[in-house]
C-alpha positions in Angstrom: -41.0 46.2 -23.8 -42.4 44.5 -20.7 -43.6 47.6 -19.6 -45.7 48.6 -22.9 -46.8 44.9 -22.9 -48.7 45.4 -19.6 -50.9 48.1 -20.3 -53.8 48.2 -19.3 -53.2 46.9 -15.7 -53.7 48.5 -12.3 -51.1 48.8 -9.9 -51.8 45.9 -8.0 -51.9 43.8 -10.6 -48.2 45.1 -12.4 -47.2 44.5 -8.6 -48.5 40.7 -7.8 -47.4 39.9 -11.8 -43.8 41.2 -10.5 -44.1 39.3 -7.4 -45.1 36.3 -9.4 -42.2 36.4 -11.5 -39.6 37.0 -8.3 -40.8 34.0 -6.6 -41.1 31.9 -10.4 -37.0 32.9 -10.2 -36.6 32.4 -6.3 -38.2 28.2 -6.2 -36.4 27.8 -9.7 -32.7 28.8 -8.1 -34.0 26.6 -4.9 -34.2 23.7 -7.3 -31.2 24.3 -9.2 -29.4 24.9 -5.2 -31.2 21.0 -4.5 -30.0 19.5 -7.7 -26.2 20.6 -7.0 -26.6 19.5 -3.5 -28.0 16.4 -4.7 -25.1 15.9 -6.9 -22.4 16.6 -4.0 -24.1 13.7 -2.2 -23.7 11.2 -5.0 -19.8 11.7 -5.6 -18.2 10.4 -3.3 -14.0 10.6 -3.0 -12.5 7.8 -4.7 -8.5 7.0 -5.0 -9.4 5.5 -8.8 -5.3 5.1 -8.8 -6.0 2.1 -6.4 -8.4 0.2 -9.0 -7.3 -2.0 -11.8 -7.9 -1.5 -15.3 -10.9 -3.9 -15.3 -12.6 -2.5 -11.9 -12.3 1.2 -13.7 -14.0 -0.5 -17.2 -16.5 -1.8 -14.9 -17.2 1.1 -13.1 -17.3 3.3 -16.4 -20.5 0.3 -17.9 -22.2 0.8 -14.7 -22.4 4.7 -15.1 -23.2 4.1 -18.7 -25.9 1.9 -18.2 -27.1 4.6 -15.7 -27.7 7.1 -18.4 -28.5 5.2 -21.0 -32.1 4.5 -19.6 -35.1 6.9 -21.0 -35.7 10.0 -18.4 -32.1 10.1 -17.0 -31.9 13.0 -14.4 -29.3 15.9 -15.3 -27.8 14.5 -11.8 -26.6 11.0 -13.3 -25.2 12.9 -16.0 -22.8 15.0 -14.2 -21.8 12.3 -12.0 -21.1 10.3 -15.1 -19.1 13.4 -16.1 -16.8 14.0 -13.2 -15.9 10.4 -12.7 -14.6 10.6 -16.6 -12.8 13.0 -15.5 -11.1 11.7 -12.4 -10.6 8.3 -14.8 -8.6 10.3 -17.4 -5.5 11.2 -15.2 -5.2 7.9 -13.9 -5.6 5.8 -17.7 -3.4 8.6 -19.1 -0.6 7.2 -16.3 -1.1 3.4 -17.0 -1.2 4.7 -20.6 2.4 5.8 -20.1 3.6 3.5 -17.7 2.6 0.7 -20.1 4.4 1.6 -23.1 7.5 3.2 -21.4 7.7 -0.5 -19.8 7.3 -2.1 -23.9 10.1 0.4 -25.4 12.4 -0.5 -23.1 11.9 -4.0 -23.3 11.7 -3.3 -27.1 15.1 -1.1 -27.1 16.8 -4.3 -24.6 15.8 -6.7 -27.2 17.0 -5.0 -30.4 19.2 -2.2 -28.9 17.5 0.6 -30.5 13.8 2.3 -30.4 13.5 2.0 -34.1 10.4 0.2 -35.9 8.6 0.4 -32.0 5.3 0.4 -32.2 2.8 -0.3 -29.3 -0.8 -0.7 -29.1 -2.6 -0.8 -26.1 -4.9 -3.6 -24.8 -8.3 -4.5 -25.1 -9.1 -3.1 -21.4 -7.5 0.1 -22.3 -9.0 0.7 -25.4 -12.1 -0.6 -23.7 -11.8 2.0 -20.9 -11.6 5.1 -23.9 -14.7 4.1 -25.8 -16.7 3.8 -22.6 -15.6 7.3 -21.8 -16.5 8.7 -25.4 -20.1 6.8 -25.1 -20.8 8.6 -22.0 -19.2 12.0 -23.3 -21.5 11.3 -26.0 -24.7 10.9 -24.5 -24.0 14.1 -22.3 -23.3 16.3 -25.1 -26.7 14.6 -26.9 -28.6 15.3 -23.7 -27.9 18.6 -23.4 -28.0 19.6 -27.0 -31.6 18.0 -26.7 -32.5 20.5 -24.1 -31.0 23.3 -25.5 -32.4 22.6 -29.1 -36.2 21.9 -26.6 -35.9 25.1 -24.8 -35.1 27.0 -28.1 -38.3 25.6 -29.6 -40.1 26.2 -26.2 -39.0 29.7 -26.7 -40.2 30.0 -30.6 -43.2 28.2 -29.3 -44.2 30.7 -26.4 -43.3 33.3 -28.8 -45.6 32.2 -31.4 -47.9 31.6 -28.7 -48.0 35.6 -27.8 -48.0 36.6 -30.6 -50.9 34.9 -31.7 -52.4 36.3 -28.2 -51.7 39.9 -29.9 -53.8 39.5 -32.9 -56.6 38.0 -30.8 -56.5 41.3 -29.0 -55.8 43.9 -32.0 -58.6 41.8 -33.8 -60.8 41.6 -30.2 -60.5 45.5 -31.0 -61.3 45.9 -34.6 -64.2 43.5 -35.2 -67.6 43.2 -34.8 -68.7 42.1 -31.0 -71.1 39.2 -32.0 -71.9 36.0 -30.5 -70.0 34.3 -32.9 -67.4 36.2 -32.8 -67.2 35.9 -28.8 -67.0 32.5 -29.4 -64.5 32.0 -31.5 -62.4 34.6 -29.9 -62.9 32.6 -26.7 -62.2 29.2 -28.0 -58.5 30.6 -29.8 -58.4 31.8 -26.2 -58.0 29.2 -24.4 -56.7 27.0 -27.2 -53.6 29.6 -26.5 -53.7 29.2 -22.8 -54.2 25.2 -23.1 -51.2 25.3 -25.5 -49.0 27.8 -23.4 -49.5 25.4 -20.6 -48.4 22.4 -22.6 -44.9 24.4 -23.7 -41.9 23.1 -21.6 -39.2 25.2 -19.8 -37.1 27.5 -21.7 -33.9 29.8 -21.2 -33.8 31.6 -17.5 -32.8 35.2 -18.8 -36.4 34.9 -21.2 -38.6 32.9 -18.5 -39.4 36.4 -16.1 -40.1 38.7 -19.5 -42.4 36.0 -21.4 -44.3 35.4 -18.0 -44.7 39.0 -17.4 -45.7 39.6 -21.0 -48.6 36.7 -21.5 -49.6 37.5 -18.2 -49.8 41.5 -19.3 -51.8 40.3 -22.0 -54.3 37.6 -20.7 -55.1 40.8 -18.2 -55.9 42.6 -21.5 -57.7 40.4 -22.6 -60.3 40.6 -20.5 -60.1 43.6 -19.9 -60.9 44.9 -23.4 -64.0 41.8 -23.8 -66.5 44.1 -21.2 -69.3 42.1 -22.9 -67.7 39.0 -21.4 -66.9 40.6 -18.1 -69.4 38.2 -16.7 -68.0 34.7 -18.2 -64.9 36.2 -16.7 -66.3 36.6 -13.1 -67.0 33.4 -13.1 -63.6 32.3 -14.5 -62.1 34.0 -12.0 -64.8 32.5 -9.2 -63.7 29.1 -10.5 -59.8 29.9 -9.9 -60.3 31.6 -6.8 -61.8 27.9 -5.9 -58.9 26.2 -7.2 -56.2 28.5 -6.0 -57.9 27.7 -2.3 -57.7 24.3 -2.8 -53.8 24.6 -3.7 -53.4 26.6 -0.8 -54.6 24.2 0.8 -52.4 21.7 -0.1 -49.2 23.4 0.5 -50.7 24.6 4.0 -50.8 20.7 4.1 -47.2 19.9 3.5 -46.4 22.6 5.9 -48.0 20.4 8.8 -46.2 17.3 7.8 -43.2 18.9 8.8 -44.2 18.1 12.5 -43.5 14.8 12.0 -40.9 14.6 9.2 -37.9 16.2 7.8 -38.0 18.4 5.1 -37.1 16.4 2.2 -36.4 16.5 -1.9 -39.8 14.9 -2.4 -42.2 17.2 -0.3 -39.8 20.4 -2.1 -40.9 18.7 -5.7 -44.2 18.3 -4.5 -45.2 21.9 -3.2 -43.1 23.2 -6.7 -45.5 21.1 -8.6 -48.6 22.7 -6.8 -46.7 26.1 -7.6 -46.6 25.4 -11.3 -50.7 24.6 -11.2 -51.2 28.2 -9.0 -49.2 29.6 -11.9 -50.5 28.8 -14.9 -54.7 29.1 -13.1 -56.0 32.6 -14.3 -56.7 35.4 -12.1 -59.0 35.4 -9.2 -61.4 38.2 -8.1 -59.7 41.2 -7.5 -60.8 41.2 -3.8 -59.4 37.4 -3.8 -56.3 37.7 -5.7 -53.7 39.4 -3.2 -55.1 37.6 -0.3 -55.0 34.4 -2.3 -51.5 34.8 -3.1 -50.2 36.0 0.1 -52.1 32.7 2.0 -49.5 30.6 -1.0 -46.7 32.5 -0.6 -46.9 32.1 3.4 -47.9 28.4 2.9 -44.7 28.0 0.8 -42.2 30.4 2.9 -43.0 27.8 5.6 -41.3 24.9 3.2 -38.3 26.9 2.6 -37.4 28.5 5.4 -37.8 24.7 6.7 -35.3 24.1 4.4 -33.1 27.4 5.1 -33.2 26.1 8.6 -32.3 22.3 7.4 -29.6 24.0 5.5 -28.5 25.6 8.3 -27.9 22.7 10.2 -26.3 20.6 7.0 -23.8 23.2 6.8 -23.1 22.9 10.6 -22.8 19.2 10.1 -20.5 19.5 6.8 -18.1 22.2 9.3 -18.0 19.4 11.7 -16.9 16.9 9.2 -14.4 19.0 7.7 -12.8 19.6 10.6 -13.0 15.8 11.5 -11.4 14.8 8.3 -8.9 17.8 8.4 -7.8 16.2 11.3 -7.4 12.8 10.2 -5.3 14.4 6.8 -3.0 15.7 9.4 -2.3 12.7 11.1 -1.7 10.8 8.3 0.9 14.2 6.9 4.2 12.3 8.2 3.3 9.3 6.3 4.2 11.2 3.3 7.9 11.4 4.5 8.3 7.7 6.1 11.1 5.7 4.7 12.2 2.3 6.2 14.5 -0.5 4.8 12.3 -3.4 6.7 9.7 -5.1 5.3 8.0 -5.5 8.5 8.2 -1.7 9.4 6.6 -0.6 6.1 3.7 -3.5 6.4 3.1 -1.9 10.1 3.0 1.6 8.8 0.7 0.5 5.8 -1.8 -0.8 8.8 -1.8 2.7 10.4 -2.7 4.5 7.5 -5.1 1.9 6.2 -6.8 2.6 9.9 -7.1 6.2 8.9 -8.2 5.8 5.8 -11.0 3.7 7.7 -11.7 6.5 9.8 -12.1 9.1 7.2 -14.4 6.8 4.9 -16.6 6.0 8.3 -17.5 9.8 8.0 -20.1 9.9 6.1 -21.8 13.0 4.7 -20.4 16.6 3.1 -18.2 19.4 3.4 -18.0 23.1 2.2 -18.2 22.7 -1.3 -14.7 24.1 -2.0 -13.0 23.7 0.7 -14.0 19.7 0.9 -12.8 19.6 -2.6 -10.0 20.9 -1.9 -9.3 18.8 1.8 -10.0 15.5 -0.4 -7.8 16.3 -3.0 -5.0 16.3 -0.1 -6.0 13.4 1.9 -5.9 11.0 -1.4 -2.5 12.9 -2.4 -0.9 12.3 0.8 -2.6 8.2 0.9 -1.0 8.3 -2.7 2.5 9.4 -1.7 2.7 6.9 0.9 1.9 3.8 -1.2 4.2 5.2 -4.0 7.4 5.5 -1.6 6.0 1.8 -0.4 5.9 0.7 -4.2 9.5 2.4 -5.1 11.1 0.3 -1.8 9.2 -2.5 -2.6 10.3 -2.3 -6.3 13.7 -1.9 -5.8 13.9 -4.6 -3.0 12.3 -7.0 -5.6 15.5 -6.2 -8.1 17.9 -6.5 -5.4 16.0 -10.1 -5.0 16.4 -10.5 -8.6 20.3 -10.1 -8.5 20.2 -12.7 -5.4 18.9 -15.1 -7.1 21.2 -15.0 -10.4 23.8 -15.0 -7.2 22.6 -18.1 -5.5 21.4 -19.6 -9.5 25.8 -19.7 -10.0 26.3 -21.2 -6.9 23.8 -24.3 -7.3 25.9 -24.1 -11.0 29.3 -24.5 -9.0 27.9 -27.4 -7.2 26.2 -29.3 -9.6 29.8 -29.1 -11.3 31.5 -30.3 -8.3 29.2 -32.9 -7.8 29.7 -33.9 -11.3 33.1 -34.7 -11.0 32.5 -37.5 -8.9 35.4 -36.7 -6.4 34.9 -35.9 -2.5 38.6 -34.6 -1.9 39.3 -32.7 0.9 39.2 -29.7 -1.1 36.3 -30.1 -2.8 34.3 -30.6 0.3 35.9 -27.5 1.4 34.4 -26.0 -2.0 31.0 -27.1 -0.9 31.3 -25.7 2.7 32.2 -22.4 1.5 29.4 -22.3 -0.9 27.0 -23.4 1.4 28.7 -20.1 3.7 28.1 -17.9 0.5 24.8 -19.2 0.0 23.7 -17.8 4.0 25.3 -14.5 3.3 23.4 -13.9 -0.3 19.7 -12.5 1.0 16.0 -13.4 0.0 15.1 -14.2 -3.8 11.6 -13.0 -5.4 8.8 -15.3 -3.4 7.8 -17.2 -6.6 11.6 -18.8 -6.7 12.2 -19.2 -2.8 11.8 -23.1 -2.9 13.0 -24.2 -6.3 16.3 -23.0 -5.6 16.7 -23.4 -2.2 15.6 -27.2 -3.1 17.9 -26.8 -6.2 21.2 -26.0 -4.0 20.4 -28.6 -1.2 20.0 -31.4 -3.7 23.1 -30.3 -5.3 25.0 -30.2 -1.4 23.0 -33.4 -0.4 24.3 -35.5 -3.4 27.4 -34.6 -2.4 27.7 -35.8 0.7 25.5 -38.3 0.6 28.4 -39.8 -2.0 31.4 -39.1 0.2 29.6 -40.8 3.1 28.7 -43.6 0.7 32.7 -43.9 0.0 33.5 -43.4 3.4 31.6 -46.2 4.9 33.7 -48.6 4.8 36.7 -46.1 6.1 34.4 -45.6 8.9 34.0 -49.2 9.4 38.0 -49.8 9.5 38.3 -47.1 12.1 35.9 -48.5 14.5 38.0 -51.4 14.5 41.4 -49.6 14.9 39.3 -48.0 18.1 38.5 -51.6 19.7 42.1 -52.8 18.7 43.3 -49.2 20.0 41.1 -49.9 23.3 42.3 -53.3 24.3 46.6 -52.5 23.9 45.6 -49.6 26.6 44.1 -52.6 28.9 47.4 -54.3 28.7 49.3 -51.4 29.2 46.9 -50.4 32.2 47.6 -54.4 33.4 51.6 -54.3 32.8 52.3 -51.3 34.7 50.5 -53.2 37.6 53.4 -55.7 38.0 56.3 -53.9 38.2 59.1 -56.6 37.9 57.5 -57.6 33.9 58.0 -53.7 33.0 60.9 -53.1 31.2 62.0 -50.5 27.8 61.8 -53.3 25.8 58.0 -54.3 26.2 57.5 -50.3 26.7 58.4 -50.0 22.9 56.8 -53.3 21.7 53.6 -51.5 22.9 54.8 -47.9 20.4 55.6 -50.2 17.8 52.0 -51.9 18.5 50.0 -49.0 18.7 51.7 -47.3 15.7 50.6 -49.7 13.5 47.0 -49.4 14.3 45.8 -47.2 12.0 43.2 -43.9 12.9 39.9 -44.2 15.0 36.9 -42.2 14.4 37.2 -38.4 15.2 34.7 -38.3 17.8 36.5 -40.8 20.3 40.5 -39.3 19.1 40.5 -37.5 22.0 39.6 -40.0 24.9 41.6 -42.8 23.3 44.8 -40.6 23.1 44.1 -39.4 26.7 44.1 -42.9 27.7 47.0 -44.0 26.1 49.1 -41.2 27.2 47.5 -41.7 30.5 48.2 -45.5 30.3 52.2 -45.1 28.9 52.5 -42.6 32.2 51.7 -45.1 33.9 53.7 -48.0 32.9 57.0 -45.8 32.6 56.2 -45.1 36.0 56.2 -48.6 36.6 60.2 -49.3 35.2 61.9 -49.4 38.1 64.9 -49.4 36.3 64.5 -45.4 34.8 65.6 -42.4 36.4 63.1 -39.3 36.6 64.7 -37.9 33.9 64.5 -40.9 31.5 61.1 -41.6 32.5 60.5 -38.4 31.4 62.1 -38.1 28.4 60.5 -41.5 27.6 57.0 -40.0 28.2 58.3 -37.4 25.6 59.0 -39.7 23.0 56.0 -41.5 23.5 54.0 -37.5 22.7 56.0 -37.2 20.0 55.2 -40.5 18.3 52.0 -39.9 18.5 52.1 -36.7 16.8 54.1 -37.9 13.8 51.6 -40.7 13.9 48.7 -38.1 13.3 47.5 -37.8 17.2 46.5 -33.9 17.6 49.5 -31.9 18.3 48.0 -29.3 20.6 49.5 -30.8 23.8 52.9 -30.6 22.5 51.7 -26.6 21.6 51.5 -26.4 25.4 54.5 -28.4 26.1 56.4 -26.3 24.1 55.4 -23.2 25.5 56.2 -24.2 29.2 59.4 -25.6 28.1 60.4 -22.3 26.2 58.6 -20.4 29.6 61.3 -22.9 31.4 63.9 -22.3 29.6 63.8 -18.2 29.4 63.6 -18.1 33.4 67.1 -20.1 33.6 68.9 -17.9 31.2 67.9 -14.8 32.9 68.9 -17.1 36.2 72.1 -18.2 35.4 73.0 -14.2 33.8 72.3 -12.7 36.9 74.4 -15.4 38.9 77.4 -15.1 36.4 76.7 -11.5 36.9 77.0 -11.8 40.9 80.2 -13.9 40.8 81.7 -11.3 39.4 81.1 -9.0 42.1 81.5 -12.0 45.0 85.1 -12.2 43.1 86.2 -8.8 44.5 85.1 -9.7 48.1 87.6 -11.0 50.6 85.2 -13.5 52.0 83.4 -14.8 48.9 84.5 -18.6 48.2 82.0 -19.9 50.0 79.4 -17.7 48.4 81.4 -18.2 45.0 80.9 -21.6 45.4 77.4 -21.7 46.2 76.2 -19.8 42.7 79.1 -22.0 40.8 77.3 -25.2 41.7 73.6 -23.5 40.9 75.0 -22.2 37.7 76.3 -25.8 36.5 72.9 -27.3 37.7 71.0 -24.8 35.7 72.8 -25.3 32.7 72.7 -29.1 32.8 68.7 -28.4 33.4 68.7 -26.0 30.4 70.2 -28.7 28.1 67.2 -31.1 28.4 65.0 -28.9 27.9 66.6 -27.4 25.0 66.9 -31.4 24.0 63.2 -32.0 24.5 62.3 -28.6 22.9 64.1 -30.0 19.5 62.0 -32.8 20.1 58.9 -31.1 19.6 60.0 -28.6 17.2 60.7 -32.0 14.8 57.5 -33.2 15.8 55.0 -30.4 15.2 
């Protein structure tokens, strides 16, 4: 078709119309390169599982007040887009979370899932109509377009064939003044209108450009009376296609001292829709007119190839960056730890690579950055899920601590509300407060009510057994002075050895037996003393043999202990007399033993003798301390 529609044109001219339309399809794939580019730079990588419900609702009002504003940019739409999408994984999981956690709560109140019904909250619900408003507006936008490129198309279609009756009728009628007139005037009423008509479908674009172009060359071709109004047409574009040229040459020499950017691009495509839709130029002008553009514009975009170039060197360089910052972070995945501390510390380490890769700024390779940022958030995701399930579970193992240490403050509340501070109920309260240092942390929020819970219960306690006890404590400071001045007249008796005698020796038992106990802290010294003290004075009765002085000294031990003196120095007194006593059995079998073999010796009275009298001293030995070993045995 595109072929029979250009008939009538030379060589040249089918060749700079095809050239025309290569380059038309060359800056319009540049654009469509920019705009994806564009796009790539304005989505960033976001972990949207790390935002709350409102952050994401907010996030979703900004994007829709984005593109609700007149002239939104195809850009803001796709953005708007993908981030619906990223969204919709992450509300579907708090979707689920949210009413797996009410059924369950729903089947542990009534025991069953029947009659459950959930509805979600305001946010959520919030969070789906935002996303339908914006889905909305997208599929409006580009059903606008489509349904304005479809009626650019019927338009431009129209338009040519209007163009094809002006010729057929150009051919048929009359050549008058009049009738070049009017022919003119739909003319370029077609062309003004043409001009006017907006973008349409790609595939069509090349064929309806190479077809009204075909037939605006036609055009004047067949008006040979008008050849001369055409010359100077084309005179008049040649001008204006200069002065384009011009202007792109222009931008070509502000690259010295700028970058190529989106806005000089848009610029020089703007110029290249005015060369476009000029008529033709003088034949002798046309191809050197065109070629001056076309080098004029190749120096814009092979400013941007070579800008290109270098972004994709740069977007290698930060791939491989960030690739190695995923694989550091690769082991976090894995990392399991049962201290608190230890997690918070590894949670600081990744949070530091998560810096890192954020402080990169710029792209990747389309695909494979897509892909690379699809790991790095999945690994960062892993990590603080194995930190949530630890963190989850200790908060339930706090949980059951807390009922633990919530029956102990119960036990002593009850034993304080009995109002008794036996013995074993103080015991009771120790071993609590022993179970209570065993039992770990509780959840943060109950730490100091029931730690203050407890010690007010254990405090009450003993604050009313020391209140009872006061005046017990009071009576045993007394016994302590009473206790304190018999030793000084022990200590003084023994010192005059003619006054001692057994009789005052027991007056001062009998005496210190009736004085009842001293406090616990001075038991010790003031039963050293006296023992010390009764030494002494035994030592003193001239009157006593060794053995009754010691046997008295016994007695004295032993009275102390029924008295409820500490017992452990008859423990030790006991041992060395059973130690004693062991070493003069085996003494007295192995001299028994060597009698007998003396008694077979011709010479062996003497030496009979000898072990006879040992023997009997032994055993007289062993019976006091077999006597003062009952002594004890009574006593302890």
């Amino acid at each position: 078709m595109a072929q029979e529609q250009q008939e009538g044109l030379t060589s040249a001219e089918q060749e700079d119309l095809t050239q025309k339309t290569v380059d038309t399809l060359e800056i319009d794939l540049s654009n469509d390169l920019a705009d994806e580019h564009e796009h790539e730079e304005e989505t960033p990588d976001v972990d949207y599982s790390a935002l709350s419900k409102e952050q994401l609702a907010k996030l979703l009002e900004n994007e829709l007040a984005t593109i609700s504003t007149e002239g939104v940019k195809p850009g803001a739409l796709k953005k708007a887009e993908s981030i619906v999408k990223e969204i919709r994984p992450v509300l579907d999981q708090i979707k689920s979370r949210e009413k797996e956690g009410a059924l369950a709560k729903y089947i542990e109140e009534t025991g069953s899932e029947d009659g459950f019904e959930f509805k979600y909250d305001a946010e959520t619900q919030r969070i789906d109509t935002l996303s339908r408003e914006i889905r909305g507006i997208k599929n409006s936008f580009y059903q606008g377009q489509e349904k304005e490129k479809e009626k650019n198309f019927n338009v431009k279609t129209a338009l040519l064939q209007r163009l094809r009756v002006l010729l057929e009728e150009e051919g048929t009628r009359e050549q008058d003044a009049s009738g070049l007139k009017s022919s003119w005037e739909e003319f370029k009423k077609i062309q003004d209108e043409w001009k006017q008509a907006g973008n349409i479908a790609s595939p069509h674009n090349g064929t309806l450009w190479a077809t009204y172009n075909a037939l605006i060359d036609r055009y004047f071709s067949n008006r040979n009376i008008y050849f001369e109004l055409k010359e100077l047409d084309r005179r008049r574009n040649a001008e204006l296609k200069a002065e384009l040229c011009e202007k792109v040459e222009e931008l070509g020499k502000s690259l010295d001292g700028r970058p190529m950017t989106r806005e000089i691009l848009n610029e020089a495509n703007h110029i290249f829709e005015e060369y476009k839709h000029l008529g033709p130029a003088p034949k002798e002008d046309q191809e050197k007119l065109w070629q001056r553009f076309k080098e004029a514009m190749d120096i814009l975009y092979n400013a941007q190839r070579g800008q290109f170039a270098e972004q994709k060197k740069s977007m290698q360089d930060n791939y491989e960056q960030k690739l190695r910052i995923y694989e550091a972070i690769v082991p976090f995945t894995t990392y399991n730890s049962g201290s608190i501390k230890e997690w918070n510390a590894k949670t600081k380490d990744i949070m530091a690579f998560q810096d890192q890769w954020v402080a990169l700024k710029g792209m990747m390779p389309r695909e494979e950055g897509k892909e690379l940022s699809k790991k790095f958030w999945a690994a960062l995701k892993t990590f603080f899920s194995n930190k949530g399930e630890f963190f989850r579970q200790l908060e339930a193992k706090r949980e059951i601590n807390l009922d633990q240490k919530t029956k102990l403050c119960e036990e002593a509340e009850g034993i304080l509300a009995t109002g008794e501070d036996s013995a074993s109920n103080t015991q009771k309260i120790i071993d609590l407060q022993k179970r209570w240092k065993g039992i770990g942390q509780v959840p943060e929020k109950y730490k100091d009510s029931i730690y203050d819970r407890f010690k007010a219960a254990c405090d009450a306690y003993f604050e009313q057994k020391r209140a009872k006890n006061r005046e017990t404590e009071d009576e045993f400071e007394t016994n302590l002075k009473r206790k304190t001045d018999l030793i000084e007249r022990i200590e003084a008796a023994a010192k005059d050895k003619d006054q001692s005698s057994l009789n005052l020796l027991n007056a001062f038992k009998s005496e210190w037996s009736s004085i009842g106990f001293v406090p616990k802290k001075d038991m010790q010294t003031i039963q050293k003393r006296y023992i010390s003290a009764i030494n002494t004075y035994v030592g003193a009765i001239g009157q006593l043999s060794n053995k009754e002085k010691e046997q008295a000294v016994l007695e004295s031990e032993v009275e102390m202990v029924r008295d409820g003196e500490s017992s452990r120095g008859l423990y030790r007194k006991e041992s060395d007399i059973r130690r004693k006593i062991t070493q003069l059995e085996n003494d007295i079998a192995l001299w028994q033993n060597n009698i007998e073999f003396f008694a077979k010796s011709k010479s062996a009275d003497r030496v009979k003798a000898e072990f006879e009298r040992k023997i009997t001293n032994a055993v007289n030995q062993l019976n006091d301390l077999k006597h003062q070993l009952t002594i004890i045995q009574e006593a302890i």
